[in-house]
DOLOLUM-643712 format. One record per residue (C-alpha): residue in three letters; x negated, y, z; chain. Coordinates in steps of 0.001 Angstrom, whole numbers. Example, Ala and Ser with C-alpha at 12.3 -4.5 7.8 and 13.67 -1.06 7.14 Angstrom:
+------+---------+---------+---------+-------+
: resn :    east :   north :      up : chain :
+------+---------+---------+---------+-------+
:  ALA :  -12300 :   -4500 :    7800 :     A :
:  SER :  -13670 :   -1060 :    7140 :     A :
+------+---------+---------+---------+-------+
//
This chain:
+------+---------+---------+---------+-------+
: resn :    east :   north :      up : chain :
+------+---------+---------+---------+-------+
:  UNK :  -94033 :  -48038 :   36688 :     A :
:  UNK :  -92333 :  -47067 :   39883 :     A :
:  UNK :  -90479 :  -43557 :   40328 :     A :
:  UNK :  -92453 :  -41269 :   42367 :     A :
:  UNK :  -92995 :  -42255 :   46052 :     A :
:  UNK :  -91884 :  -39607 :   48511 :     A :
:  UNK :  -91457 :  -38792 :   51751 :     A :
:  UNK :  -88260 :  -40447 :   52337 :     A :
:  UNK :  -90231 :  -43992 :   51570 :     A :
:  UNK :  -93163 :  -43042 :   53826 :     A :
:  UNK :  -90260 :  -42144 :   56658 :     A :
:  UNK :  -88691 :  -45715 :   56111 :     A :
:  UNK :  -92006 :  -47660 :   56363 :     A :
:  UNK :  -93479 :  -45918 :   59278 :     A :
:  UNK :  -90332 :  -45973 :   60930 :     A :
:  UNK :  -90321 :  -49623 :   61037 :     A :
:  UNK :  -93140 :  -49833 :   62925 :     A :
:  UNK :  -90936 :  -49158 :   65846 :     A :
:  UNK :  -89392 :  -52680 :   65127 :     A :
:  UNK :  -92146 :  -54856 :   64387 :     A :
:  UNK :  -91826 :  -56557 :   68318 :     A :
:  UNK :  -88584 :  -56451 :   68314 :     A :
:  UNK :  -86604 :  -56993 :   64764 :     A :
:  UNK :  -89678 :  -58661 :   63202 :     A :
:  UNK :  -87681 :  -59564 :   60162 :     A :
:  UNK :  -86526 :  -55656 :   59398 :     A :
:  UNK :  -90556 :  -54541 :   59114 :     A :
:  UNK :  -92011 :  -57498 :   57583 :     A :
:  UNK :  -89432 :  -57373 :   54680 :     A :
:  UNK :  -89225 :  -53863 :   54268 :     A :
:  UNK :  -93135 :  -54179 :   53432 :     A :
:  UNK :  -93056 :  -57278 :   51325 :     A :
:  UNK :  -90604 :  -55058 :   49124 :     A :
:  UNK :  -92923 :  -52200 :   49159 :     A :
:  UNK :  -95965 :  -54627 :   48210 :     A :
:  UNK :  -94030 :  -55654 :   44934 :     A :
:  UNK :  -93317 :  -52430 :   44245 :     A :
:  UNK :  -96510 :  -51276 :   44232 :     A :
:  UNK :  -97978 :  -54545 :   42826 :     A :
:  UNK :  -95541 :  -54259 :   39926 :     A :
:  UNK :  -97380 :  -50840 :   38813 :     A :
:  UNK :  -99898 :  -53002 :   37067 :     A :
:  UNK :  -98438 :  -56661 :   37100 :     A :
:  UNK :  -95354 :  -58763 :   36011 :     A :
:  UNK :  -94397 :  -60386 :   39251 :     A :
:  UNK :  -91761 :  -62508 :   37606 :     A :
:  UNK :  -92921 :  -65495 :   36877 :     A :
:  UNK :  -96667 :  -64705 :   38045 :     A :
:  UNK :  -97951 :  -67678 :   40099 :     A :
:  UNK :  -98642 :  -65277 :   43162 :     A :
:  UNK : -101538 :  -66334 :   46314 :     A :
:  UNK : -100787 :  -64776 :   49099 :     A :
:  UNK : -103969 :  -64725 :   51484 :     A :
:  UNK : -103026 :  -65151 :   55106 :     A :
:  UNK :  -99319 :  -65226 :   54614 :     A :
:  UNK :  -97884 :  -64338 :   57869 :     A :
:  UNK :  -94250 :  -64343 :   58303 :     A :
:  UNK :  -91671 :  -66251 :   56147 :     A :
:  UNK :  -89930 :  -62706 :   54666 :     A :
:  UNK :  -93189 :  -62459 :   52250 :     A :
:  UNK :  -91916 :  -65590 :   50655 :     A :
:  UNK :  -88305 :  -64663 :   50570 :     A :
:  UNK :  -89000 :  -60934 :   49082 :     A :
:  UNK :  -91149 :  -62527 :   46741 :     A :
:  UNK :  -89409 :  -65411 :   45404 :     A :
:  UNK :  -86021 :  -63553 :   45317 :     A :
:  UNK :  -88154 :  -61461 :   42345 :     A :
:  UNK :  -88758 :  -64486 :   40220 :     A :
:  UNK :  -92736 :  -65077 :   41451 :     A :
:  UNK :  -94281 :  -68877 :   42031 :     A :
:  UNK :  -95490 :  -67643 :   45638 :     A :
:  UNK :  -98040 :  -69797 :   47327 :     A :
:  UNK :  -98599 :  -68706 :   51029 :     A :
:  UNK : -102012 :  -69707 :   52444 :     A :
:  UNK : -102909 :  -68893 :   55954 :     A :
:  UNK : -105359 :  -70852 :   58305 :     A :
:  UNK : -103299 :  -70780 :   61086 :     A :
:  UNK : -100823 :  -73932 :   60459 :     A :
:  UNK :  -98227 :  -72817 :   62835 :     A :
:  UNK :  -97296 :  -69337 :   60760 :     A :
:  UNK :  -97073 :  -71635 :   57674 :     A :
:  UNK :  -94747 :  -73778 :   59615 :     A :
:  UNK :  -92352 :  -70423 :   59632 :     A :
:  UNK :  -92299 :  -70122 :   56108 :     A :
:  UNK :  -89120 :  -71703 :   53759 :     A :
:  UNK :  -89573 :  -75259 :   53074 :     A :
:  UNK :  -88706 :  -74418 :   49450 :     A :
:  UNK :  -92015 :  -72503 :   49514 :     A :
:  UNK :  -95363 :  -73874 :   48592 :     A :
:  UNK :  -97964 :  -73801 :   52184 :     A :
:  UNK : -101457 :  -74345 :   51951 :     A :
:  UNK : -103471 :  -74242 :   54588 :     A :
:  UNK : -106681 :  -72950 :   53795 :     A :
:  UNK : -109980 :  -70564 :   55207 :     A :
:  UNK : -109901 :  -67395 :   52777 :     A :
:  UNK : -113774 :  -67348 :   52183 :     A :
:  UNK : -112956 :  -71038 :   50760 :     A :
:  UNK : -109757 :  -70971 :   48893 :     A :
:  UNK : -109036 :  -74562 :   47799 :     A :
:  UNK : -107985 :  -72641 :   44613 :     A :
:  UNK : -109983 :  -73478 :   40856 :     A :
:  UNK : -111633 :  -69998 :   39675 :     A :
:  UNK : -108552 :  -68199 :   37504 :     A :
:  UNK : -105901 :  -69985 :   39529 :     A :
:  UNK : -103521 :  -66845 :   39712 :     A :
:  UNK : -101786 :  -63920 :   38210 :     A :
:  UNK : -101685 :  -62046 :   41361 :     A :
:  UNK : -103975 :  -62617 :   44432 :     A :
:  UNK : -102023 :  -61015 :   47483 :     A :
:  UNK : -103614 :  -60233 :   51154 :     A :
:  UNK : -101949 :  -57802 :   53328 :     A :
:  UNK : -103587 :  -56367 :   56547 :     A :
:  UNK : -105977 :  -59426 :   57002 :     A :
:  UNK : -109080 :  -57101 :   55967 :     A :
:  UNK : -109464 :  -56087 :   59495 :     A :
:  UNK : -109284 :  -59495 :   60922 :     A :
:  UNK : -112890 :  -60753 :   59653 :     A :
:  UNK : -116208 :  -60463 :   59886 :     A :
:  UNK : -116921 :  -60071 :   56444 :     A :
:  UNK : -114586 :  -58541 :   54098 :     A :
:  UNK : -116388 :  -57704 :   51338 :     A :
:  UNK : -116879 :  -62006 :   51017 :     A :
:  UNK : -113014 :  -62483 :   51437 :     A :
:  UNK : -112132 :  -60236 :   48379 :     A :
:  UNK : -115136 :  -61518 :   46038 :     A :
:  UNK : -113329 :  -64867 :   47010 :     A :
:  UNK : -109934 :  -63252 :   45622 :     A :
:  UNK : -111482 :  -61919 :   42845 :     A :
:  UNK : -112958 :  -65539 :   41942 :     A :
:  UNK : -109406 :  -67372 :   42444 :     A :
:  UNK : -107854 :  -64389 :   39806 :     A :
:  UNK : -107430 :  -65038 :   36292 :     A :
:  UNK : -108388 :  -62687 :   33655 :     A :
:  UNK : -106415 :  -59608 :   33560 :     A :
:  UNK : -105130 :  -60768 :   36526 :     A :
:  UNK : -104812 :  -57968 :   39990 :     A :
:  UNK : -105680 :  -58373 :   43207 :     A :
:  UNK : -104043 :  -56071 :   45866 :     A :
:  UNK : -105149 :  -55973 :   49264 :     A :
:  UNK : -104172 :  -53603 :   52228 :     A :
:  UNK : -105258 :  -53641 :   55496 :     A :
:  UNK : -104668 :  -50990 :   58483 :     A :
:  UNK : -108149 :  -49073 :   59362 :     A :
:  UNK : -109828 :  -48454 :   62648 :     A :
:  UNK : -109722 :  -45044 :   63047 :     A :
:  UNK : -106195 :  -44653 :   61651 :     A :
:  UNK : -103081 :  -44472 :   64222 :     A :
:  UNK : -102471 :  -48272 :   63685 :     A :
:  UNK : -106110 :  -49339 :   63955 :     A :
:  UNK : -105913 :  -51015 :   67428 :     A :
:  UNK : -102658 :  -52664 :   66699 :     A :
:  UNK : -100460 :  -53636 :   69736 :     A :
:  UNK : -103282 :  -51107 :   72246 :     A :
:  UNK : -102538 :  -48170 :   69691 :     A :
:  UNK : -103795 :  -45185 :   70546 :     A :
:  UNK : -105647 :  -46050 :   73310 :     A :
:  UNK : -108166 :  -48185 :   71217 :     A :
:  UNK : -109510 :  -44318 :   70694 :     A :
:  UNK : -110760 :  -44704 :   73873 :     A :
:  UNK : -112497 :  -47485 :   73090 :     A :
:  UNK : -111519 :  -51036 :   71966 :     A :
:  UNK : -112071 :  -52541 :   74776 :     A :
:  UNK : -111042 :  -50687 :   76937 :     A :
:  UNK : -107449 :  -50736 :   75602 :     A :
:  UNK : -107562 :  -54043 :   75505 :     A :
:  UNK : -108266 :  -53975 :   79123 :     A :
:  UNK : -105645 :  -51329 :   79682 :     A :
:  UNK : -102680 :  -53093 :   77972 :     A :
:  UNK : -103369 :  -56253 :   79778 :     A :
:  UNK : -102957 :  -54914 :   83079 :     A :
:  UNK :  -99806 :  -52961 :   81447 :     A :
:  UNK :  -98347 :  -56042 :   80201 :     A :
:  UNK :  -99787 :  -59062 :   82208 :     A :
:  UNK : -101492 :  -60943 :   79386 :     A :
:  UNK : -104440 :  -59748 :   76963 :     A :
:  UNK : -103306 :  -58296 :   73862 :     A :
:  UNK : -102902 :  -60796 :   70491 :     A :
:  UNK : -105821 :  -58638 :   68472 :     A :
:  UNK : -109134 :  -57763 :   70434 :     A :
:  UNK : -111794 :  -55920 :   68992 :     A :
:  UNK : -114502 :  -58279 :   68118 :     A :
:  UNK : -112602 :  -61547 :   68694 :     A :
:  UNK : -110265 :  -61602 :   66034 :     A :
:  UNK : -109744 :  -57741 :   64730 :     A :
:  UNK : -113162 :  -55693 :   63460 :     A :
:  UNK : -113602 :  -51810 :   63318 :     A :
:  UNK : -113212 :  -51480 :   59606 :     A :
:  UNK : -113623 :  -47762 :   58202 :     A :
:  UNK : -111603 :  -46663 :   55121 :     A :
:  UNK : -114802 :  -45993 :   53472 :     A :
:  UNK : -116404 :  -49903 :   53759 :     A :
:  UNK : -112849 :  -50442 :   52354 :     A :
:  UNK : -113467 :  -48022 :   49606 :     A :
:  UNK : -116703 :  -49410 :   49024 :     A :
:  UNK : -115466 :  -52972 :   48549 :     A :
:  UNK : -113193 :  -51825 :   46167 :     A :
:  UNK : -115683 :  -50377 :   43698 :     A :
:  UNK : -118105 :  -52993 :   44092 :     A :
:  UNK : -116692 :  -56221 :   44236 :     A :
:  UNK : -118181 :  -58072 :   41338 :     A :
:  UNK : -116280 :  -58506 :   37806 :     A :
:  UNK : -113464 :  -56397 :   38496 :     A :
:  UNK : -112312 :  -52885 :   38215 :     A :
:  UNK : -110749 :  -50448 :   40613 :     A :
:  UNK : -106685 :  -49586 :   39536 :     A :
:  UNK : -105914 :  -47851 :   42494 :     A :
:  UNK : -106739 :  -46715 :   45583 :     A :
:  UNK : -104552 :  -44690 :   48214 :     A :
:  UNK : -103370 :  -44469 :   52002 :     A :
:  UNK : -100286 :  -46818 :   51775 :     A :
:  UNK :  -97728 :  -45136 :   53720 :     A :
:  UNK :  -98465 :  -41870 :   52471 :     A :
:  UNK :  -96131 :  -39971 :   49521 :     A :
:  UNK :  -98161 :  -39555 :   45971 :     A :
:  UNK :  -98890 :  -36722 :   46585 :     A :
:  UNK : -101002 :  -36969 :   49350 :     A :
:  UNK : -103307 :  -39279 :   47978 :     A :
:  UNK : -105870 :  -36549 :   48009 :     A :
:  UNK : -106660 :  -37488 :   51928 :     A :
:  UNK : -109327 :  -40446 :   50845 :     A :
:  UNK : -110966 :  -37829 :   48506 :     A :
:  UNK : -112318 :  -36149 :   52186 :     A :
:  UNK : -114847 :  -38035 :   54375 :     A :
:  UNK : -114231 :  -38261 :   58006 :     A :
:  UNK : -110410 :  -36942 :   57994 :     A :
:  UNK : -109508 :  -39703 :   55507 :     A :
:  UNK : -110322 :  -42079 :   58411 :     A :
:  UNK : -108120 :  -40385 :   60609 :     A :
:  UNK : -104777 :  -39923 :   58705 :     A :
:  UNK : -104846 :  -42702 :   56486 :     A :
:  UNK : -103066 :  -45316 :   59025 :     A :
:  UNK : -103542 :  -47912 :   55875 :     A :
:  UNK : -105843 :  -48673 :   52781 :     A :
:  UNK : -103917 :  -50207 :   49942 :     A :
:  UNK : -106064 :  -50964 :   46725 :     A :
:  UNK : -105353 :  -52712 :   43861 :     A :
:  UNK : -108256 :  -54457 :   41621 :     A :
:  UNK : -107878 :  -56124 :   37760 :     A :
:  UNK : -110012 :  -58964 :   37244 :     A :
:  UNK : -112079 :  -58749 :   33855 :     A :
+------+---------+---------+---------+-------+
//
């Protein structure tokens, strides 16, 4: 179990944000480290055959190989696999059809994908299936509401998805990379809640807003502000 999480780790995280355009590297490792520490509250990641559902960027693979896991990235989009360390097992594959046999894994990983499909309460039954036994599942994904929720058009998707969308292309010449209702969907923290509890043959561990100290774990406990504050849902799920 990890020391208390305070307010100097929710300072580091959030403060990478600043650097995710520019020093990609810095902010995508500094929350693959933060995923195994969290993860390792309720799993071994040391020799755990880990899936990693819509991979992303190569550091996920370096963070968690460096801490002893068999990492498997899988990501439909061939040309973020292509980023990832040769040494590293790639599969491409659609995450409502993981070309994974039911029980595959110790650990079934998927950070901030949630947001990017239509139906996300499908994509983690499909986690839960390619889980072992015993096995967790841990999933995060930034909410809609939250100060992150429109991604790159952030905070001006409060106005209105599309019209930040429309905004930041005449800002920056091109259309944003995430557009509400093309590739990034107005998930609440409370559908996320809701899958969490629900999802067949496994049990909720734990629940929280990710970047937030222990302490203030309270926030999902209160309807409407929970959506506001929690900038991202992390839970983690055993399989039974």
């Amino acid at each position: 179990m990890s020391s208390t999480r305070g307010l100097r780790r929710s300072a580091h995280l959030l403060g990478t944000f600043r650097l995710e355009q520019t020093q990609p590297e810095v902010f995508y490792r500094a929350i693959a480290e933060d995923s195994i520490d969290l993860i390792s509250d309720y799993a071994r990641v040391r020799d755990a055959l880990v899936l990693d559902v819509g991979a992303g960027r190569e550091q996920f693979a370096e963070v968690f190989a460096a801490h002893g896991a068999r990492y498997i990235a899988i990501d439909p989009d061939v040309s973020l696999l292509d980023d990832t360390p040769a040494s590293r097992s790639t599969v491409v594959g659609d995450g409502y059809h993981l070309p994974f046999a039911d029980g595959s894994s110790d650990i079934t990983f998927c950070s901030n994908v949630l947001e990017h499909v239509t139906d996300p309460a499908r994509l983690v039954a499909e986690l839960a299936r390619v889980t072992a036994p015993g096995g967790v599942i841990a999933v995060s994904y930034s909410n809609w509401l939250g100060p992150w929720g429109g991604h790159e058009t952030s905070p001006y998707h409060y106005f209105g998805g599309h019209w930040a969308a429309r905004r930041y292309t005449r800002h920056y010449g091109h259309p944003p990379k995430n557009r509400l209702g093309v590739n990034m969907y107005a998930l609440s923290v409370a559908e996320g809640l809701r899958i969490a509890r629900t999802t067949p043959g496994t049990t909720l561990l734990d629940a929280r807003p990710r970047y937030h100290p222990d302490w203030a774990t309270w926030v999902l406990a209160i309807p409407g502000l929970r959506e506001f504050i929690t900038w991202n849902l992390w839970f983690v799920l055993r399989k039974v």
